[in-house]
C-alpha positions as CSV (number, residue, x, y, z in Angstrom):
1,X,-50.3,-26.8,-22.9
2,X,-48.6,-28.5,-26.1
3,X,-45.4,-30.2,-25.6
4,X,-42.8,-29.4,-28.4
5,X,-40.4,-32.0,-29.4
6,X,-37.5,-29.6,-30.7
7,X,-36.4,-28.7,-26.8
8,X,-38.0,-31.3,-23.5
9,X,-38.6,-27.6,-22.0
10,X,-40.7,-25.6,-25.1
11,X,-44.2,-25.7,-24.7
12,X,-47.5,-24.2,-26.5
13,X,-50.4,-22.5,-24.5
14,X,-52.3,-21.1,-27.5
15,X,-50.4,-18.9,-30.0
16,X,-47.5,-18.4,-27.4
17,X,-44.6,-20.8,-26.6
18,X,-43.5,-21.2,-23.0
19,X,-40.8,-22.4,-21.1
20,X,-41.4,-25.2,-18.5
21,X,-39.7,-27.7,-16.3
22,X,-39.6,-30.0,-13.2
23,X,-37.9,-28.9,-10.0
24,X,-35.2,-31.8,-9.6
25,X,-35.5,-34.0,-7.0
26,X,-32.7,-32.7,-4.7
27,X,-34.2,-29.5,-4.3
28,X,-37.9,-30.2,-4.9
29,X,-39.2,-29.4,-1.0
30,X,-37.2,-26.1,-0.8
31,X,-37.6,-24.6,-3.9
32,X,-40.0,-21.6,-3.9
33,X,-41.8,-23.0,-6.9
34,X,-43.5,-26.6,-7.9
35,X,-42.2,-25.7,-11.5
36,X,-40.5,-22.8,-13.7
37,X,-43.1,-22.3,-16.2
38,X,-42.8,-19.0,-18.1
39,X,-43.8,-17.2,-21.4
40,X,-41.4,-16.6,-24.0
41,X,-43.0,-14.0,-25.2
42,X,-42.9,-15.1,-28.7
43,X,-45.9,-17.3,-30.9
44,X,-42.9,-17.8,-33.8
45,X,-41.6,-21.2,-33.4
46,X,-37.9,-20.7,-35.0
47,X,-37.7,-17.7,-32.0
48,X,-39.2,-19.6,-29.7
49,X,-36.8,-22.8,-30.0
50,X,-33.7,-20.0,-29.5
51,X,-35.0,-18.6,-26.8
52,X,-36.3,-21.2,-24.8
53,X,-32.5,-22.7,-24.7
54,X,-31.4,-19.3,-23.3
55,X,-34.2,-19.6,-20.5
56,X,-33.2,-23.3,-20.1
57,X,-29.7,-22.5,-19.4
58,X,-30.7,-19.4,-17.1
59,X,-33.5,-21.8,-14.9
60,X,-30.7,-24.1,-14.5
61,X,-28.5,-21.2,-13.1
62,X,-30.8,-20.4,-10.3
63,X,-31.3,-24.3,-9.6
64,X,-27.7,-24.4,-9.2
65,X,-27.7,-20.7,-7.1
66,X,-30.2,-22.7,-5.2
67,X,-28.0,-25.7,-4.2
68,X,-25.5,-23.4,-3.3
69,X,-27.2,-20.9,-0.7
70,X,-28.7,-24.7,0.9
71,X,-25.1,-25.7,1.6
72,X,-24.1,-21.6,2.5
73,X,-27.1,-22.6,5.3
74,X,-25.4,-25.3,6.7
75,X,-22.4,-22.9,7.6
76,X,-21.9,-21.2,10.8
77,X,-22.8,-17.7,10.3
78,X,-20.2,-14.7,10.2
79,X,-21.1,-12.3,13.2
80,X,-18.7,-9.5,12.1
81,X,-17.3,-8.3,8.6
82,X,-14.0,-6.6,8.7
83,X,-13.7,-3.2,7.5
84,X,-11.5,-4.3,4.4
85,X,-14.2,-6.9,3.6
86,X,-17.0,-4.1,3.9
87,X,-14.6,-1.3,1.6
88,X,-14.1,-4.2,-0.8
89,X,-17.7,-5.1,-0.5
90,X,-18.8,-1.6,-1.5
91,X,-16.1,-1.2,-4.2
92,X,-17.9,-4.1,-5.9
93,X,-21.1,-2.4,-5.4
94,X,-20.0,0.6,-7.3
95,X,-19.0,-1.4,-10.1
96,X,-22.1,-3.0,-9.9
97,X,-24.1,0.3,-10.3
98,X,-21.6,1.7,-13.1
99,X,-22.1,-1.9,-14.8
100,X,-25.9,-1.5,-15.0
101,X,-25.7,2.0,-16.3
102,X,-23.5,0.9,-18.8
103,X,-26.3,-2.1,-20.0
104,X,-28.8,0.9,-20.0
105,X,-27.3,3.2,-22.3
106,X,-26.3,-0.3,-24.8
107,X,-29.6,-0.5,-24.8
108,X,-30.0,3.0,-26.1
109,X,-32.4,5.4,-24.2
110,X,-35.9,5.2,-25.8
111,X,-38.7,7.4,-27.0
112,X,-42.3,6.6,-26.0
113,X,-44.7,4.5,-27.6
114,X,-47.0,5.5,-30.4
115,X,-48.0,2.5,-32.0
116,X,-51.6,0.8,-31.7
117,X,-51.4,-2.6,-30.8
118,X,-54.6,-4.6,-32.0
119,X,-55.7,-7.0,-29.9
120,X,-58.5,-9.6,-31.2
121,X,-61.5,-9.9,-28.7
122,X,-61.0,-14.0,-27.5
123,X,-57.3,-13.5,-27.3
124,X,-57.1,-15.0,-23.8
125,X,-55.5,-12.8,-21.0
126,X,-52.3,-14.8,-21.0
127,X,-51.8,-14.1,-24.3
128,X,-52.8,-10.3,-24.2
129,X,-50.5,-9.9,-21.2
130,X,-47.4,-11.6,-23.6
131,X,-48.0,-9.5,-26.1
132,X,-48.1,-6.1,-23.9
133,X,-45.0,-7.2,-22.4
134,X,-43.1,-7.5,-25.6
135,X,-44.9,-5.0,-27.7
136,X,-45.2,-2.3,-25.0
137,X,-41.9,-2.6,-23.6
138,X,-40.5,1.5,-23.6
139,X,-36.9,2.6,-22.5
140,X,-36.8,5.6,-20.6
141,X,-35.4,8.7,-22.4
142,X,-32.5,10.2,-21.8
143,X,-33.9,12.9,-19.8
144,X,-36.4,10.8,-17.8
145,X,-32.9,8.5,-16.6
146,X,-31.0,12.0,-15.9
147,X,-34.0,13.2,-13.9
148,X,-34.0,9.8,-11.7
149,X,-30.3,10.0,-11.2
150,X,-30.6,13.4,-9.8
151,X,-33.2,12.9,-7.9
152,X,-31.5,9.2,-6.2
153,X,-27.9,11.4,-5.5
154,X,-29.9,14.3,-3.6
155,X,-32.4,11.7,-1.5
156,X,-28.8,9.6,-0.8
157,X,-26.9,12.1,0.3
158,X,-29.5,13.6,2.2
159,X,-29.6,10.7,4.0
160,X,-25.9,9.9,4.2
161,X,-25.0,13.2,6.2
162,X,-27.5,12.7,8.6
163,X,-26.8,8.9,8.9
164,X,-30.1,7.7,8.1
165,X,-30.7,4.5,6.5
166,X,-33.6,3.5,4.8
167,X,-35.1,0.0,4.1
168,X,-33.5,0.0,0.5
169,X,-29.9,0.2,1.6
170,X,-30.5,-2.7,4.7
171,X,-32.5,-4.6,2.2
172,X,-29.4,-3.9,-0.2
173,X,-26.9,-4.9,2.1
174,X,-29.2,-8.5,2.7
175,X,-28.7,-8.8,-1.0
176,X,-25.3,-8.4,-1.9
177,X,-24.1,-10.4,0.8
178,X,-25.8,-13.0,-1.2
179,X,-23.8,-12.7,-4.6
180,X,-21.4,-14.6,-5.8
181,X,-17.9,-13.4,-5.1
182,X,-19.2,-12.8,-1.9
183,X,-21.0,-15.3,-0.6
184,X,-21.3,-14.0,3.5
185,X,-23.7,-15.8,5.5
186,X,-24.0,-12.8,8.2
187,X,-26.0,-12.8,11.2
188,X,-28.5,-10.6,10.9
189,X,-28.4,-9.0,14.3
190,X,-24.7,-7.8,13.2
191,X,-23.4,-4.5,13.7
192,X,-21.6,-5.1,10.5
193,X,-24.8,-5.0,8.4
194,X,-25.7,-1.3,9.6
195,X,-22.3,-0.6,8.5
196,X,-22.4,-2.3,5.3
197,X,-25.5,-0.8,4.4
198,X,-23.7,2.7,5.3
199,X,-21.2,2.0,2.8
200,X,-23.2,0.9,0.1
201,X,-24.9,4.7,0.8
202,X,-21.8,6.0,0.2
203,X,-20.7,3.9,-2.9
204,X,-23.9,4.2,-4.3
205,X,-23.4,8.2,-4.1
206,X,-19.6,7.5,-6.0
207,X,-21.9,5.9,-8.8
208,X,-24.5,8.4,-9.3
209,X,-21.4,11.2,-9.5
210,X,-20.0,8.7,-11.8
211,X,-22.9,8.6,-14.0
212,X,-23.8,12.1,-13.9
213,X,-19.9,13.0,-15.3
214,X,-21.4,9.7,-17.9
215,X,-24.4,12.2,-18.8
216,X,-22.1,15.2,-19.9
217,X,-19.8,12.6,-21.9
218,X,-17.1,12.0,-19.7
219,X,-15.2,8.6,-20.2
220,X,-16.0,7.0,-16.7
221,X,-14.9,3.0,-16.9
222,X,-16.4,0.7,-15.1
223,X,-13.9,-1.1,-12.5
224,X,-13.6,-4.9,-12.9
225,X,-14.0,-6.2,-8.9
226,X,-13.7,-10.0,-7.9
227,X,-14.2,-10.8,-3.7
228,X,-13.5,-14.0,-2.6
229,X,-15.9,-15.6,0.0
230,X,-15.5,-15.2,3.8
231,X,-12.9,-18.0,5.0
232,X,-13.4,-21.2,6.5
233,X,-12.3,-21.0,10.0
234,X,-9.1,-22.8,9.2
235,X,-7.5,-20.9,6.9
236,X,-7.1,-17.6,8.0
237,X,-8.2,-14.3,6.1
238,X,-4.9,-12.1,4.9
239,X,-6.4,-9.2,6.8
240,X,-6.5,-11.1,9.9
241,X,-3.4,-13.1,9.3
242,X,-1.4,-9.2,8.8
243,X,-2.8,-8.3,11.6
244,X,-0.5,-11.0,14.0
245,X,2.2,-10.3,11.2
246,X,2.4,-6.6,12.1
247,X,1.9,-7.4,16.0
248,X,4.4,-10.0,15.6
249,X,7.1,-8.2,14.3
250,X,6.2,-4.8,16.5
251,X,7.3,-6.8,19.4
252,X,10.7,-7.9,18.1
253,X,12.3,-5.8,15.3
254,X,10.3,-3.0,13.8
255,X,10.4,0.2,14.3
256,X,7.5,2.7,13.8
257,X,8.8,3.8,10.0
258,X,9.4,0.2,9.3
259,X,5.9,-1.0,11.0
260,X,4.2,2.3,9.1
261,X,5.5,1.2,5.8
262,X,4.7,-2.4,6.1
263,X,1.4,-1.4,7.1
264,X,0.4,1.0,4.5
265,X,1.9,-1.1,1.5
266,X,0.0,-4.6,2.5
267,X,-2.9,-2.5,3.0
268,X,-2.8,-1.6,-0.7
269,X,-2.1,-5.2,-1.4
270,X,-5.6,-5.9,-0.2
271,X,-7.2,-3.2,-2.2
272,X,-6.2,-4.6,-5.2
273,X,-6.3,-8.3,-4.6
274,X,-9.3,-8.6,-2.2
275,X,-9.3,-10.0,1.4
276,X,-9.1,-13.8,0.6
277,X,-8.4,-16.3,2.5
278,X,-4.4,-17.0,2.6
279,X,-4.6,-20.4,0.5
280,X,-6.4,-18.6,-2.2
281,X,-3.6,-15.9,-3.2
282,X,-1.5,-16.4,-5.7
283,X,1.2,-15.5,-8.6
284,X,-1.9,-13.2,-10.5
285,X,-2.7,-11.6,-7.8
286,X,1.8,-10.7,-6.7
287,X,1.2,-9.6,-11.1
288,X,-1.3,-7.1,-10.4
289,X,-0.3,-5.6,-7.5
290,X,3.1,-4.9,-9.7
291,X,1.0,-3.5,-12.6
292,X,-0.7,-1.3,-10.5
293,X,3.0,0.0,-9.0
294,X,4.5,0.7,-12.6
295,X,2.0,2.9,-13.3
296,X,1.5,4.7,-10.3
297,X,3.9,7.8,-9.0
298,X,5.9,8.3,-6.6
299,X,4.4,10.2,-4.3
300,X,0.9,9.7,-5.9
301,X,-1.0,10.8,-3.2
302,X,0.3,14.3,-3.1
303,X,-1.1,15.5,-6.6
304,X,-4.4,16.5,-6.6
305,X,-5.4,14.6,-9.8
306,X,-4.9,11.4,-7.8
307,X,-5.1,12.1,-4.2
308,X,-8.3,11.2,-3.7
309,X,-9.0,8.1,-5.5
310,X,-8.5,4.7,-4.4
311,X,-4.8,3.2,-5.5
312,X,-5.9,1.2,-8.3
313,X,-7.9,3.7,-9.7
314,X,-5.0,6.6,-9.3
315,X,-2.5,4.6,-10.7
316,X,-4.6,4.1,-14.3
317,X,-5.6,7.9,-14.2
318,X,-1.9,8.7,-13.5
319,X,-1.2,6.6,-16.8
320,X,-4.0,8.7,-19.0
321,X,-2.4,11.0,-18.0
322,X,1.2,10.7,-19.1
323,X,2.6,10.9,-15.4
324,X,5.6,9.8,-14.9
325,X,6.0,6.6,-12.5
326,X,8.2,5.4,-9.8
327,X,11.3,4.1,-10.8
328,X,11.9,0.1,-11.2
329,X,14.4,0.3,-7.2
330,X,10.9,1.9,-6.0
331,X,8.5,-0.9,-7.3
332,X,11.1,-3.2,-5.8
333,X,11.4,-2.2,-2.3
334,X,7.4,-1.7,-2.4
335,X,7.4,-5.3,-3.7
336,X,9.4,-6.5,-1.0
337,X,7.2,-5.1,1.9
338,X,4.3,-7.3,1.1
339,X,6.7,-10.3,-0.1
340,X,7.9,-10.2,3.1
341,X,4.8,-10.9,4.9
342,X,4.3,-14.0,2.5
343,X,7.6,-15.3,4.0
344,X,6.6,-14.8,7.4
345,X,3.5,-16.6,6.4
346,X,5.5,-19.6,4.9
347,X,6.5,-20.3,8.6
348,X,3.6,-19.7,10.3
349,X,1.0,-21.6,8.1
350,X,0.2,-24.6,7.0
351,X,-2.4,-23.3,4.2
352,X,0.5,-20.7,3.0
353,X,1.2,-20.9,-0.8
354,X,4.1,-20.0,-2.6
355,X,5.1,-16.9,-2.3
356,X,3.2,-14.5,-4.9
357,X,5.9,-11.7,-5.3
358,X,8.7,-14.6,-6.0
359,X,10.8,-13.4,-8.4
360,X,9.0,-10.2,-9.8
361,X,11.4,-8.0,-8.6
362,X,12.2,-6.2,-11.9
363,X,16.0,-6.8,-13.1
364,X,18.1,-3.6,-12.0
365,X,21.5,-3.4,-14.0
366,X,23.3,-0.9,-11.9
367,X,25.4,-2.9,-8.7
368,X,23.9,-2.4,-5.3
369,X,27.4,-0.3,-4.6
370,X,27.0,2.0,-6.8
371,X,23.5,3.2,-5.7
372,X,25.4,5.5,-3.4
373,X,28.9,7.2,-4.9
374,X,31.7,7.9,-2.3
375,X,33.1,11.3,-2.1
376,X,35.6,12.5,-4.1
377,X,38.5,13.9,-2.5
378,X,37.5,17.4,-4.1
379,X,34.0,17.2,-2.7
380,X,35.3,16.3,0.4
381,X,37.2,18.9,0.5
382,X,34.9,21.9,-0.6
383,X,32.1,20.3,1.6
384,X,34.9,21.1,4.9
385,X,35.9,24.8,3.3
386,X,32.4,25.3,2.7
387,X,31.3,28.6,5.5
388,X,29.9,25.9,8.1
389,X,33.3,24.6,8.4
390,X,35.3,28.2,7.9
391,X,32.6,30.8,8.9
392,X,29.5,31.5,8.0
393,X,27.0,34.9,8.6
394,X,24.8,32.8,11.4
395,X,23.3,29.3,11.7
396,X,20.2,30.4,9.7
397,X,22.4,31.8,6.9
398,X,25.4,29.0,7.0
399,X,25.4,29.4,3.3
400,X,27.1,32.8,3.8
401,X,30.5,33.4,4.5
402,X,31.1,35.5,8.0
403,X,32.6,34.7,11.3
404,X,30.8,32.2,12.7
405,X,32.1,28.5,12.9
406,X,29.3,26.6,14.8
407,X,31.1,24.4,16.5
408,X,28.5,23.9,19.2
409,X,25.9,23.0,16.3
410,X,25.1,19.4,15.1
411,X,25.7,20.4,11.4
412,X,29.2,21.0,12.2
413,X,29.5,17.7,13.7
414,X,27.7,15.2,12.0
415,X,29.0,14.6,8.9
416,X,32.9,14.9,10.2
417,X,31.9,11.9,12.4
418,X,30.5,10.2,9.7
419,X,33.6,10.7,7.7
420,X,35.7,9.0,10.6
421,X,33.0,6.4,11.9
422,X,31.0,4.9,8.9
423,X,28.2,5.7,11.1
424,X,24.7,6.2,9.8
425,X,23.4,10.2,10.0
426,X,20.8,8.8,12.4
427,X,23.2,6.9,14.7
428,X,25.3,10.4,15.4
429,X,22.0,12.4,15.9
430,X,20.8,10.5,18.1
431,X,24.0,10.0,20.6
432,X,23.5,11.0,24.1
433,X,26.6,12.4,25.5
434,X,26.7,9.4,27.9
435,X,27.2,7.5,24.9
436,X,31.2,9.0,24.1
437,X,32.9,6.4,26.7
438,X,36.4,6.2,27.8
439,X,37.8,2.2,28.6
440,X,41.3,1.2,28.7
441,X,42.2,4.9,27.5
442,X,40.1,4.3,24.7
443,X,37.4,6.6,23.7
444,X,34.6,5.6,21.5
445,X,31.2,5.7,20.9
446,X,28.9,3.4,22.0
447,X,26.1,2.9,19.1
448,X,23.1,1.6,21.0
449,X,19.2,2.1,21.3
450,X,19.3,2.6,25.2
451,X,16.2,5.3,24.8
452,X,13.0,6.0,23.7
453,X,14.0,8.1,21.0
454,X,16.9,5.9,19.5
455,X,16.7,3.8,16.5
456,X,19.0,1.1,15.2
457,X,18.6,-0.3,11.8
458,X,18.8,-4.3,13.1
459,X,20.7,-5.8,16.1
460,X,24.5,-5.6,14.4
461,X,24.1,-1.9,14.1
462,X,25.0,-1.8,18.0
463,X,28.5,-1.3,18.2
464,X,31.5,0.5,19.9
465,X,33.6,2.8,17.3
466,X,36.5,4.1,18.7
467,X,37.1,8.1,18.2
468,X,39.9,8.8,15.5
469,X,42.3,10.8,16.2
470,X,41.5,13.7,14.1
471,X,38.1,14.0,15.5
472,X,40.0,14.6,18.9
473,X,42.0,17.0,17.5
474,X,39.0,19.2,15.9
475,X,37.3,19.2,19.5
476,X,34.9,16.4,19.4
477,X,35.6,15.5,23.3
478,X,35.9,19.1,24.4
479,X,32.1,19.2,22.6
480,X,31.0,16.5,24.8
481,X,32.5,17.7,28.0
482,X,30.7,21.2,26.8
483,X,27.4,19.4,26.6
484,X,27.8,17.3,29.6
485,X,28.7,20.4,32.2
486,X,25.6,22.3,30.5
487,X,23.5,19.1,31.8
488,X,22.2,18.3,28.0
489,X,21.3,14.5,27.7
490,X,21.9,14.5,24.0
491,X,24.9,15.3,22.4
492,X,23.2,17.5,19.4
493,X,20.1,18.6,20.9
494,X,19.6,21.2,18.4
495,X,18.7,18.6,15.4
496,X,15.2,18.0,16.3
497,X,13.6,14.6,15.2
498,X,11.1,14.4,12.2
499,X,7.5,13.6,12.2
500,X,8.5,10.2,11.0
501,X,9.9,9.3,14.0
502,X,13.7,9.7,12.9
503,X,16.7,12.2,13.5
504,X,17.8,11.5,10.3
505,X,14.6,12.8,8.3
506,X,15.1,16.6,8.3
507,X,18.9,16.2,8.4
508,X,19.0,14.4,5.1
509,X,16.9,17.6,3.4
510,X,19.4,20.2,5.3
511,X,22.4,18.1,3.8
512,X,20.9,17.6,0.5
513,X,20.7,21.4,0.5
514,X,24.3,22.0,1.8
515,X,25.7,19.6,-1.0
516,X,24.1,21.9,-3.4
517,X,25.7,24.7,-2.5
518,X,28.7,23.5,-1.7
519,X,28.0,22.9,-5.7
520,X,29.2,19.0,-5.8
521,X,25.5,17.7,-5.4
522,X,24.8,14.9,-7.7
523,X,21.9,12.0,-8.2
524,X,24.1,9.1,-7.1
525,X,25.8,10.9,-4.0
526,X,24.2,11.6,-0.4
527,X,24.6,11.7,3.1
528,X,25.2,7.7,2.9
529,X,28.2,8.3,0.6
530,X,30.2,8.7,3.4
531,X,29.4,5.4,4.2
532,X,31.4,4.3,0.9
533,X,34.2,7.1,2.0
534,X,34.8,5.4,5.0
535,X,34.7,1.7,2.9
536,X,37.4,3.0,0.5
537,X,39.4,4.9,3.1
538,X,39.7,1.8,5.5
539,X,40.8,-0.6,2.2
540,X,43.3,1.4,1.5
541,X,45.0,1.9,4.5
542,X,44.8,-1.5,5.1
543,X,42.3,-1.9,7.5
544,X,40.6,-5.9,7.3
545,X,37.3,-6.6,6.0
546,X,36.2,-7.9,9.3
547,X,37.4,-4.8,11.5
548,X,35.7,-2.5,8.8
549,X,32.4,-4.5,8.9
550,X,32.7,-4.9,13.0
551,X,33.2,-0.8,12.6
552,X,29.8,-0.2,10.6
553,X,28.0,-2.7,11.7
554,X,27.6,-5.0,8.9
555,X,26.3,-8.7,10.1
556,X,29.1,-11.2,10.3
557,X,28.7,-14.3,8.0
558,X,29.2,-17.8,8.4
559,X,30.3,-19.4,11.7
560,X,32.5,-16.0,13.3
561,X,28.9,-14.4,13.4
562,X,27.3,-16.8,15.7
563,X,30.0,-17.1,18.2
564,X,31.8,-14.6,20.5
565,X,31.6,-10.6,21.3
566,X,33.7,-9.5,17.8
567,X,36.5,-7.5,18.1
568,X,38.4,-6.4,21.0
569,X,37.8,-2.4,21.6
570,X,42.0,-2.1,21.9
571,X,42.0,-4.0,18.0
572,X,39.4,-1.7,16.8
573,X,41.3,1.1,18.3
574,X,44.6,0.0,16.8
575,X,43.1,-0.4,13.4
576,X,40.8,2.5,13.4
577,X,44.5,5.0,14.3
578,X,45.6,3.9,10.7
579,X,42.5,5.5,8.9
580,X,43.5,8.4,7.0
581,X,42.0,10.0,3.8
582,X,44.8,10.8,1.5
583,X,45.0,14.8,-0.3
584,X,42.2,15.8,2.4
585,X,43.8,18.7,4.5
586,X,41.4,19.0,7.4
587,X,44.1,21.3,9.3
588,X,42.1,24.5,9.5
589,X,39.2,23.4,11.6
590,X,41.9,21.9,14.4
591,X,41.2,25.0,17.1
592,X,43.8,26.7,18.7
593,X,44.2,25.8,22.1
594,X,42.4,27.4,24.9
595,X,40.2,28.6,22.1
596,X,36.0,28.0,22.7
597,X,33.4,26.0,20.9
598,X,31.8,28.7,18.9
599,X,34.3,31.0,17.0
């Protein structure tokens, strides 16, 4: 073989030029092969001298891929994958597929061969095998690749319903584990790798679909997919690290809504940024996760263009589609459930970076305050003239005018105890009738979470609210003495909780629907506004900041929140008799006397 002085590694062997090199020292007694010594497939010198700097820089590749699995060796093995890692794992496996259909049909899809190639009689084999190689090399058509596709998807899903796995898909799994961006040293006796190869199946089945929409001329991109490598034992991955967030904050403060939510939203988080170790995250990955969210829908899962793809790839279909997306407070408070975690994990680890999500909330002009209107004095007053408060046909048909004035019923109740308490819809709902306490002639409610059912929004929402005097004088007591003689434990049993978990769920749509036709429904006013009401109603009576906070169960700031019980239930009471709404003539739903619940 001639040596070449253009390139150390381009050699002659008769009328072809090869490559060939050494096997460096550091990897000479465990690489596979004494040299890399390969045609080029070319006996033109100018080609050759291109090409062989091509191979050069690929030989070098695997020398390096080499080096790399040697110290991969030296690692502990994983014995499990997590389920994220195997989804992510077979999310990059469907790109891969789509990827090399998309190098096949750059290629273009070929027609076969039909040129003689002559062959002189001493050309010596190595040469004749060259010049088969490069002169013989055929594409398959078009049809031939559609009838291989076809026939892959049936034999796959064949064996994916009756959970079969052949040697391919194991010998798959092996593979992949193996490339970069993935990098899993996995012992082979895993459970994990049965699983693996089970999901590559099914990803591999996504592809030839994928494809197959391809064939007809569908515009099918190909997702771009990174996955970090398995983590050192130190540094924690973010699946596992979520894992004691969510536990963590179970125990102490979460609700099931709040736990759900925090759930599903980091969940997502991993979808589109991988499960990475914690130290490997950062300010790109808080980026994406926001670019997916300003495309995506509220709601997105609920249309059937998008309900069954995964996030990332719903929120770019939703945008091809003209959909229109969340709003910017949406993409905020979905922001802040998986910044939050990043703050927890500040605390709890060393490895932590900076907070991705810092400071990509998206600017929102409008003041927190006015997210939520108060009433109006007009409103307020149609909403309590409205047939629920002056007689409707029947509960089912409160909309009606008629006799009926369902005192006895939750939906009379609620929101005129809202009106005189501040009080959350949720924290009336879910009163027991134990809850309405008499101390030191005072009556009040006692907003608390002593039961199973009973929420509380964080720990200053429990309070005592002493009972205004109006509400005495509509009946509220002589409700609760009703309820307690008829042995009921709640004091509204009739509003049923929602599937979420909360009181307030179904009773936000009913009052959503009686604003409406009341007719004084608008997009900044809700069952909250009477939150704001009671605000407004307590400044201008003159009621302090600090008894009006005490009374909704607003956190105390400063020094006067760390120390002491707050406010004496005889201040409260004394403040809460000045409360009053001005113009609001509430006279016609005080009973007569001796009169019963339900008119």
């Amino acid at each position: 073989m001639e040596k070449m002085p253009v390139h150390p590694r381009l050699y002659r062997r008769g009328a072809v030029y090869y490559h060939r090199a050494a096997i460096p020292v550091d990897i000479a007694d465990t690489y596979p092969k004494t040299e890399e010594t390969f045609s080029l497939r070319t006996s033109d010198h100018r080609e050759a001298v291109k090409r062989v700097r091509v191979a050069a820089a690929e030989v070098d590749r695997r020398f390096d891929e080499h080096r790399r699995r040697l110290a991969q060796a030296k690692e502990p093995m994983v014995e499990e994958l997590s389920d994220l890692t195997i989804k992510q794992i077979g999310r990059m496996y469907y790109a891969y597929r789509l990827e090399e259909d998309e190098e096949v049909r750059l290629r273009g899809f070929g027609e076969k061969p039909k040129e003689t190639i002559f062959i002189p009689p001493d050309m010596p084999l190595e040469d004749i095998n060259a010049l088969v190689a490069g002169r013989l090399e055929r594409r398959d058509t078009f049809e031939e690749r559609t009838a291989v596709v076809v026939e892959a998807e049936e034999d796959t899903r064949h064996n994916y319903a009756r959970g079969k796995l052949d040697s391919f898909y194991m010998d798959e799994a092996l593979e992949v584990l193996k490339w970069n961006g993935v990098d899993i040293r996995l012992n082979p006796n895993s459970p994990s790798l049965r699983k693996l190869a089970r999901e590559l199946q099914a990803a591999a089945i996504k592809a030839y679909k994928a494809i197959q929409e391809r064939n007809t001329g569908e515009v099918i991109e190909t997702p771009r997919i990174a996955l970090a490598p398995i983590a050192p034992a130190a540094v924690p991955l973010l699946s596992q690290a979520l894992k004691e967030w969510i536990a963590e904050k179970s125990r102490t403060s979460w609700v099931d809504k709040t736990k759900y939510e925090h759930e599903v939203w980091t969940a997502h988080f991993l979808t589109i940024a991988g499960d990475k170790p914690i130290s490997a995250y950062g300010k790109a990955d808080g980026r994406a996760f926001k670019a997916m969210l300003m495309k995506l829908p509220a709601n997105w899962n609920k249309f059937d263009a998008l309900r069954k793809l995964p996030i990332d790839q719903a929120a770019e279909r939703a945008a091809e589609l003209g959909m229109p997306s969340m709003s910017d407070r949406n993409v905020n408070k979905l922001l802040g459930f998986v910044g939050s975690f990043w703050r927890w994990a500040a605390k709890n680890y060393d490895e932590c970076p900076p907070n991705p999500f810092l400071g990509l909330d998206i600017t929102i002009k409008q003041l927190a305050r006015d997210e939520r209107d108060p009433f109006t004095q007009d409103e307020l007053q149609a909403m309590f003239s409205s047939p629920i408060f002056t007689g409707c046909k029947s509960l089912s048909h409160w909309k009606e005018p008629g006799q009926l004035v369902p005192r006895d019923a939750g939906i009379f109740w609620v929101p005129l105890i809202s009106l005189f308490t501040g009080a959350r819809a949720g924290e009336v709902i879910q009163l027991y009738v134990d809850d309405v306490r008499l101390e030191d002639g005072v009556h009040y409610l006692d907003i608390n979470r002593d039961g199973e059912d009973k929420r509380l929004k964080n720990a200053s929402s429990r309070r005592r609210i002493p009972i205004n005097e109006t509400l005495v004088a509509i009946g509220l007591l002589d409700h609760v003495e009703v309820r307690r003689k008829q042995g009921e434990r709640r004091l509204f049993p009739d509003l049923e909780m929602g599937a979420d978990g909360y009181y307030s769920s179904p009773f936000s749509k009913h009052f959503s629907r009686f604003l409406d036709s009341v007719g004084i429904k608008r997009r900044t006013n809700a069952f909250h506004s009477f939150r704001h009401s009671f605000e407004d109603a307590c400044r201008n009576t003159g009621i302090p900041d600090g008894v009006m906070d005490a009374l909704q169960g607003h956190s105390q700031q400063g020094m006067k929140g760390r120390y002491g019980k707050g406010y004496a239930l005889k201040v409260l009471a004394e403040e809460m008799g000045k409360l009053r709404y001005d113009g609001l003539d509430l006279s016609h739903l005080v009973p007569p006397k001796d009169s019963g619940e339900t008119s």
